[in-house]
N, C-alpha and C positions, 0 to 999 in steps of 0.2 A: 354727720350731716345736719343742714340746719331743718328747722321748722319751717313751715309756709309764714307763721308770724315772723320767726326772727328772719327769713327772706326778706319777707316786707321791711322789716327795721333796716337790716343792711342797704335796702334802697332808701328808704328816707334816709338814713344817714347819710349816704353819700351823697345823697341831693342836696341834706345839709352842709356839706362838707366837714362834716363832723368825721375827724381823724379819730381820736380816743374811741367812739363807739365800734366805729368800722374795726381796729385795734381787736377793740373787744368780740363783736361779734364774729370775727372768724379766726380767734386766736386757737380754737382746737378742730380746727378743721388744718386737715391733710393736703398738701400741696394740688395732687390730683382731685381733691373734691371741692376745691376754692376754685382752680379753673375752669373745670367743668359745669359751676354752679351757675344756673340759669336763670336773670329776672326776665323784667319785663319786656314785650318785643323781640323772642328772641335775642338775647345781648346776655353775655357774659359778665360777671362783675366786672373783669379787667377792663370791655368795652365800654360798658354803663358806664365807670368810672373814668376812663378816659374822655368822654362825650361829655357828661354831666359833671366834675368835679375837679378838686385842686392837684396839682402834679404832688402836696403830700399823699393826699386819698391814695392816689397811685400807688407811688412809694410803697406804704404801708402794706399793698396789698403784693407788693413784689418782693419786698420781703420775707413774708409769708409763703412765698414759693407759686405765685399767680403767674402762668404760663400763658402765650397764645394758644386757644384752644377752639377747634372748628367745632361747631355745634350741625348736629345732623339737620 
């Protein structure tokens, strides 16, 4: 699981659209806990990213096994 910091980074990077970081930041995270992983507004990374970022951002994180995931 990440840190509240590295949360934070995973948002700014995708706001930067920084692939490599995003890469980085949930390369040991578990397909179930990248889906489920919650930022800002209620929003999932897969949605943040889809909202805010490039269809690589995406990618990347589909990859890594990022599922639709309903947040309670």
């Amino acid at each position: 699981m990440l840190s509240d910091d590295q949360t934070t980074e995973l948002q700014f990077a995708i706001d930067a659209d920084d692939t490599a970081e995003v890469r980085r930041l949930v390369g040991g995270l578990a397909a179930r806990e990248l889906s489920s992983l919650q930022l800002y507004g209620n929003h999932t990374v897969l949605m943040y990213a889809l909202e805010r970022s490039s269809p690589e951002v995406v990618k990347a994180l589909l990859e890594r096994g990022a599922t639709p995931f309903e947040l309670p």
